[in-house]
C-alpha angles and dihedrals in degrees: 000000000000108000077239087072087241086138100049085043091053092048093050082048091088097036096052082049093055097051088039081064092043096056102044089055090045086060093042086054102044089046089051088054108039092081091060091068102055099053117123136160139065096280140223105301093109098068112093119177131211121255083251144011099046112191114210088203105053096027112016101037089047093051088052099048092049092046125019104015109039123110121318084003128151098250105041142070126049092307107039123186107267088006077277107139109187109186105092129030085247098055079044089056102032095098120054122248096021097104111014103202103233091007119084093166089052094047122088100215094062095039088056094037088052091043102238087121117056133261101043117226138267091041115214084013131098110257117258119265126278089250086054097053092047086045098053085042087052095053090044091055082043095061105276079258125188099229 
């Protein structure tokens, strides 16, 4: 060892690192899970939509405010989970790719919802029903329209 201690810094260099890693994944994972814990409510499962002519408005914005977007939820508020706010049509469109207008297996919404993306949404919640996924899938082919 250099009588500088370069050699004792280099060797802390790796370690520090490590729990520099370690850190940063503690605090992915706690704000991942942190959501969870602020869920209340009954849930969406009452919302049934129609085989056409799906209305954001009356069936898609009211899923999502019952299960993604309430209060303390993952995708609301300033600082929303995956930059994903999910509490306006607007805040729903603002990133591309995430509703595809016309194109529900383009659309990242539908591909997380159905669980061929990992992982599946809504996250520490049951899945919608099956109804609600073919609903979603239905307004997408329809246009993802705001109405």
């Amino acid at each position: 060892m250099r009588s500088d201690g370069h050699q004792a810094r280099h060797a802390a260099g790796p370690l520090f690192r490590g729990s520099l890693l370690v850190g940063i994944a503690l605090t992915a994972l706690a704000s991942l899970y942190s959501c969870k814990d602020n869920l209340t409510g009954a849930g969406p499962f009452d919302i049934v939509f129609p085989d056409s002519n799906i209305s954001y408005n009356s069936l898609i914005q009211p899923l999502f405010d019952k299960g993604c977007a309430l209060a303390g939820g993952c995708h609301a508020g300033d600082e929303p989970a995956a930059d994903l706010g999910l509490e306006s049509y607007q805040r729903l469109t603002d990133r591309v790719g995430i509703v595809v207008p016309g194109l529900p297996d383009e659309s990242l919404l539908q591909l997380r919802i159905e669980g061929r993306i990992e992982p599946r949404m809504p996250l520490f919640r049951p899945a919608l029903t099956d109804n609600q996924i073919q609903g979603i899938r239905r307004w997408i082919l329809e246009g993802a329209l705001n109405n």
